[in-house]
C-alpha positions in Angstrom: -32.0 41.6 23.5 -29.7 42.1 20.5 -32.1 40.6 18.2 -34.6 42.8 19.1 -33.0 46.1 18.0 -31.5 43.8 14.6 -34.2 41.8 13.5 -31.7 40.6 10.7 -29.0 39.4 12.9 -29.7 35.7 12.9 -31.1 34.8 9.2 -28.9 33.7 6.7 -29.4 34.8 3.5 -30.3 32.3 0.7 -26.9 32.4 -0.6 -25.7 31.8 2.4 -27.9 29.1 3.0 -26.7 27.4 -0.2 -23.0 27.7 0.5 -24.0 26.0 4.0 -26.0 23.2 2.1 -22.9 22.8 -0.6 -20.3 22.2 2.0 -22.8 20.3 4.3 -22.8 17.7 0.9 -19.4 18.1 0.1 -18.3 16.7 4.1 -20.7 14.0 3.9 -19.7 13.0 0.9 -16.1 12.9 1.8 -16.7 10.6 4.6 -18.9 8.2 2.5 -15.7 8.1 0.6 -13.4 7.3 2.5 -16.1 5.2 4.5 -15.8 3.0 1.0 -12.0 3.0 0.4 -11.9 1.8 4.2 -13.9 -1.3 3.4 -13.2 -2.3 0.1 -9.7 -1.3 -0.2 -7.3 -4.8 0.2 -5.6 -5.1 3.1 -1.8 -6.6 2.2 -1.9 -7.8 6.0 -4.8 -9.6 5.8 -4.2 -13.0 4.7 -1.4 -15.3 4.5 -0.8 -16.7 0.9 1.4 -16.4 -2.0 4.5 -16.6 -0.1 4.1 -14.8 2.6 2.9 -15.6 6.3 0.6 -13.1 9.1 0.4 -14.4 11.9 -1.6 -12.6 14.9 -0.2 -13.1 18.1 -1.0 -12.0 22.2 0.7 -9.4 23.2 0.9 -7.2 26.0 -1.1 -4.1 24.1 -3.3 -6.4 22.4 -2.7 -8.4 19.1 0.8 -8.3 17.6 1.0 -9.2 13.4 3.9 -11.0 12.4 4.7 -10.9 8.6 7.2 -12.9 6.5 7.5 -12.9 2.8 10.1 -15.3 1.0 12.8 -16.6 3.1 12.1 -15.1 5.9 9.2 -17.2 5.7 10.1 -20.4 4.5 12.6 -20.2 8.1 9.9 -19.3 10.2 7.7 -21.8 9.0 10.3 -24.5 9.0 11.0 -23.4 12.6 7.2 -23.4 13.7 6.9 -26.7 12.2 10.3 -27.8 14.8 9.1 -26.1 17.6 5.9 -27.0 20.1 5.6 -23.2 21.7 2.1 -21.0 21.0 3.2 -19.1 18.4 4.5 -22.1 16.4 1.0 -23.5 17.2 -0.5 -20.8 15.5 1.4 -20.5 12.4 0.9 -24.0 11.3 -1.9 -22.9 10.2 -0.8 -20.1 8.3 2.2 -21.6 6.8 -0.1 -24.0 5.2 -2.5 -21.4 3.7 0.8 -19.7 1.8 2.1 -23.3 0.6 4.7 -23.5 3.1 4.1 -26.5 5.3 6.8 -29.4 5.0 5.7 -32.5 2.6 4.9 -35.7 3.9 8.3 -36.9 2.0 9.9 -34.5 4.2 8.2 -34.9 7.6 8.9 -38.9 7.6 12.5 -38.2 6.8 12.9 -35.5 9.3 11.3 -37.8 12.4 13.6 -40.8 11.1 
């Protein structure tokens, strides 16, 4: 009923109209933006290499990372190597892909 006795109440004026269309753009292209950074952007979790060893594991709230870089990982991949348990199992794998598996040299001595 309001409308009736203000016929102007609900148009926008063209100026308004183009602030509206401005920051309409402006949020869209925001999230295009970060849409991009999200799928091109490197993730240092991602692979193992170059020293350094991720290993996703079960856990009880879903998927658990594990991450070593230099020592650390050198031990945890001599100790998955050692050990027969899952998470060894699946950073065999892993260990290899960043250069830290034993040799062969060093898997015939060790089983001597």
């Amino acid at each position: 009923m309001y409308a009736k006795t203000n016929p102007s109440a609900g148009r926008l004026s063209p100026r308004q109209k183009r602030a509206f269309a401005i920051i309409g753009v402006l949020v869209v292209l925001i999230f295009a933006g970060l849409g991009a950074w999200a799928v091109l952007a490197s993730d240092s979790y991602s692979a193992s290499g170059h020293g350094c060893v991720n290993v996703t594991v079960p856990s009880s709230t879903g998927g658990a990372v594990l991450h070593y870089c230099g020592p650390a990982a050198r031990s945890f991949c001599q100790k998955s190597f050692q050990s027969q348990d899952q998470i060894s199992l699946r950073a065999r794998p892993q260990c290899a892909l960043a250069g830290l598996a034993p040799t062969a040299g060093a898997s015939a001595s060790a089983s001597r």
